[in-house]
C-alpha positions in Angstrom: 0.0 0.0 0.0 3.0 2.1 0.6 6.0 2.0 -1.6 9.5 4.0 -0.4 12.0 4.3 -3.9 14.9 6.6 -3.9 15.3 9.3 -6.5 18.9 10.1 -5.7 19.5 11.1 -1.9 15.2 11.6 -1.8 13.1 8.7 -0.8 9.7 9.1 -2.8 6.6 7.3 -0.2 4.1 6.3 -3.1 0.2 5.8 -1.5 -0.9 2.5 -4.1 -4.7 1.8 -2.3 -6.2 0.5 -5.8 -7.2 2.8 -8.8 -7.9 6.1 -6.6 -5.5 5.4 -3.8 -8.0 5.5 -1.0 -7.9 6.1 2.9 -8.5 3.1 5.0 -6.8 1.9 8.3 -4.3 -0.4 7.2 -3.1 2.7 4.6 -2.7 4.5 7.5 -1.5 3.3 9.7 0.9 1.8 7.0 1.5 5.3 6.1 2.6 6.4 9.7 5.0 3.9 10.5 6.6 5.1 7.0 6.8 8.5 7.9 8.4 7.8 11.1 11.5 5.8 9.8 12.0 8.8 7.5 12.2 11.6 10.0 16.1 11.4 9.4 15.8 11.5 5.7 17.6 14.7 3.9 13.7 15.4 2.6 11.0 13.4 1.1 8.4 13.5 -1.7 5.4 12.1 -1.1 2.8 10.9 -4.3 0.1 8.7 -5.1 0.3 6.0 -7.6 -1.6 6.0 -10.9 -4.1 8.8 -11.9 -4.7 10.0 -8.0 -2.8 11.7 -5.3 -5.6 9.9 -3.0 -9.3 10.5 -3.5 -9.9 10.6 0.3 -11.7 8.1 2.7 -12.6 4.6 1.7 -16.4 5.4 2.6 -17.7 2.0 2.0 -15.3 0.2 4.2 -16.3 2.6 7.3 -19.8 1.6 6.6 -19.0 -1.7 6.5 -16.7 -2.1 9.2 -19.4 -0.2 11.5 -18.7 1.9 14.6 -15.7 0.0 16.0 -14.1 0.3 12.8 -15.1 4.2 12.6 -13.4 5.2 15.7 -10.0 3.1 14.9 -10.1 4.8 11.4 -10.8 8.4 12.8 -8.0 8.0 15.5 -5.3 6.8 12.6 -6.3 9.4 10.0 -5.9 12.0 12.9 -2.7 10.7 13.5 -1.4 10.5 9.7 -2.6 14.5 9.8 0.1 14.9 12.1 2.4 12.6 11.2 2.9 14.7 8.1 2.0 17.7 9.4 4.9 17.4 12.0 7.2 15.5 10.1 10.9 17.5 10.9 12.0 17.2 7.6 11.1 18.7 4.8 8.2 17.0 2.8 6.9 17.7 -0.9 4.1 17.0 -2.1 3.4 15.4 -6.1 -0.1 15.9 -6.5 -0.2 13.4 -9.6 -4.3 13.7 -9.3 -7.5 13.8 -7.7 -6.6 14.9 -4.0 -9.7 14.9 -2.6 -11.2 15.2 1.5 -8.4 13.4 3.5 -6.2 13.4 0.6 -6.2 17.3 0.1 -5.7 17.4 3.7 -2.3 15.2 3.3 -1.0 17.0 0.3 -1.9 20.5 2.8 0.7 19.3 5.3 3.5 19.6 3.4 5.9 22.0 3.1 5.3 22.5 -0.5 3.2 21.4 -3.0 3.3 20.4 -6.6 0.1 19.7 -8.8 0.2 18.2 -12.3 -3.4 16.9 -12.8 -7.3 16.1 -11.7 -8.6 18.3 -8.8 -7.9 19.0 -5.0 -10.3 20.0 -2.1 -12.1 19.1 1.2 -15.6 17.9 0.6 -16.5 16.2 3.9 -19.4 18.4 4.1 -20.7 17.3 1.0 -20.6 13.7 2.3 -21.8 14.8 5.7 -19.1 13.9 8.2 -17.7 17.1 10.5 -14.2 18.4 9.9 -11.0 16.7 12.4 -9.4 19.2 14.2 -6.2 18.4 13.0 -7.8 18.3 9.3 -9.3 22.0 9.3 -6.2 23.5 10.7 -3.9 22.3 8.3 -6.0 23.6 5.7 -6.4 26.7 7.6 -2.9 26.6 7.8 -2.1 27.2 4.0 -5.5 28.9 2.7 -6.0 31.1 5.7 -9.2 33.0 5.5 -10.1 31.3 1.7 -10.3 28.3 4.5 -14.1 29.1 5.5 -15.4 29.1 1.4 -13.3 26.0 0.3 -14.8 23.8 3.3 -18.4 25.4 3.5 -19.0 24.4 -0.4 -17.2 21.0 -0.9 -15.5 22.7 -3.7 -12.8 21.0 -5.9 -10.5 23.2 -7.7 -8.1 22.4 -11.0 -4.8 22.6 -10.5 -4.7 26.6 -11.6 -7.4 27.0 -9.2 -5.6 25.9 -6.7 -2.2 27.8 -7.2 -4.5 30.8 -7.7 -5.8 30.6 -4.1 -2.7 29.2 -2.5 -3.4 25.5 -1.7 -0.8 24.3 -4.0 2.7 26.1 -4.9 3.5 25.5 -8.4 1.4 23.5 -11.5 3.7 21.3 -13.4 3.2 19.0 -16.4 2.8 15.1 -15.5 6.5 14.7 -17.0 7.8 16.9 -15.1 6.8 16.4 -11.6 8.7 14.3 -9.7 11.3 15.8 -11.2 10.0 19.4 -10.2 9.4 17.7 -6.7 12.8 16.0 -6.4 14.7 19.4 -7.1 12.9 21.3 -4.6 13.2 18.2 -2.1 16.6 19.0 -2.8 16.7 22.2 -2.2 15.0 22.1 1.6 17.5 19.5 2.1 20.8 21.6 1.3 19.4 24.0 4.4 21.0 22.9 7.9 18.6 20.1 9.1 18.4 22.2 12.4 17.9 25.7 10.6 14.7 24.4 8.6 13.2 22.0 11.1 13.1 24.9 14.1 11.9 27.0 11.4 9.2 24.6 9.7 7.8 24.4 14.0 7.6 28.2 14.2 5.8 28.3 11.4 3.6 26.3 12.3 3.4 26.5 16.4 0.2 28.4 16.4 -1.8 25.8 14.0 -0.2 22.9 16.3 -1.8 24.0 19.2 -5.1 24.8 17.2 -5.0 20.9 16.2 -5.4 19.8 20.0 -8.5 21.7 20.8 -11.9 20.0 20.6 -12.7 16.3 21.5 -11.8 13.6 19.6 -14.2 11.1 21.2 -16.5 13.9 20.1 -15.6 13.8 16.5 -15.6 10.3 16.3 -19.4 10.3 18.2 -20.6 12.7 15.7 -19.0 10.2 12.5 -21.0 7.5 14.3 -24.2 9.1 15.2 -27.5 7.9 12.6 -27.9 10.8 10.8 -24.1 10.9 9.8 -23.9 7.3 9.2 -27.1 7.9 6.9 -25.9 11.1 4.9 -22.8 9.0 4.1 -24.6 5.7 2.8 -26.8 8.2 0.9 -23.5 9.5 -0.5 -22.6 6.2 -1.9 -25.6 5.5 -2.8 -26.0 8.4 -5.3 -21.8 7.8 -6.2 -23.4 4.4 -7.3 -26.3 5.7 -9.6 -24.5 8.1 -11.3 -21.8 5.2 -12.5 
């Protein structure tokens, strides 16, 4: 589900979760423990395989796997959040494709972002689940007040769109962008590891501490509760009639 491969002194994580590259636990949590053997890596670039960056949570699995399942999901997609989010080396992002809810979230963490194709946005409200904690702020963190209109409509943006408003850095060609995303892992990495990671924290100390308020078990309550479980089956549901 996870693939490391080095483009010269860059290790390049890959998310492969079939033809979309979506969210479930064992991605995660897959995911972290990757992350955390790299937090001595010069810099990383992280992409999605095939024609998506990731298209956000495997809905039909969290249905499936019922409320158990929910609240072990919710706890390890908060913790990927962070895991990139707080990664103390610098992380690009390839945004190969569709990065959509969880996925645009993942691609926000980085410290910079490259976008080649499909579209990018947070459209949990469209599905009906609330917004993480961790998963608002890190938006919040690169669109600032554009942050309230991206997440209130569920809109996806191309990837002009997105440069235009801030939520990726630079639009390259498919050819071009791990290429693009290698050079610039490069880059970050030529800085003194201690110069950039005490920098990358200040950066973001005030969006940190943002990410621990609210409940968790109240999150995951609110993902569980009938009327969110039914908004997300009727989701699917219409998904499935319009294939």
């Amino acid at each position: 589900m996870i693939s490391v491969d080095e483009r010269g002194a860059v290790p390049v994580v890959t998310i492969a979760n079939g033809p979309v590259n979506v969210l479930d636990l064992e991605t995660l949590r897959e995911l972290t423990t990757v992350l955390a053997g790299l937090e001595t890596a010069p810099a990383l670039v992280l992409t999605g395989e095939g024609r998506a960056f990731s298209a956000g949570v495997d809905l039909k699995r969290l249905i499936e796997g019922g409320e158990a399942y929910t609240r072990e999901f919710l706890l390890a997609l908060g913790g990927v959040f962070q895991a990139v989010f707080d990664h103390p080396r610098p992380v690009v992002a390839a945004v190969n494709g569709h990065a959509i809810a969880g996925g645009c979230v993942i691609a926000a963490g980085c410290d910079y972002r490259f976008m080649s194709a499909g579209t990018i946005g947070v459209t949990e409200l469209l599905v009906g689940v609330p917004f993480p904690g961790a998963a608002l702020e890190a938006i919040r963190f690169v669109l600032g007040p554009r942050t309230a209109s991206l997440v209130l409509t569920g809109r996806t943006l191309k990837p002009a769109e997105a440069a235009a408003v801030g939520l990726v850095d630079e639009v390259v060609g498919p050819a071009e962008l791990l290429d693009a995303a290698t050079k610039r892992a490069e880059a970050f990495a030529a800085i003194p590891a201690a110069s950039f990671t005490m920098t990358k924290r200040a950066l973001r100390a005030d969006a940190r501490r943002l990410m621990g308020d609210g409940s968790v078990d109240e999150i995951i309550a609110a993902w569980n509760s009938p009327p969110v479980r039914a908004a997300i089956q009727a989701y699917l549901e219409g998904l499935a009639s319009r294939a």
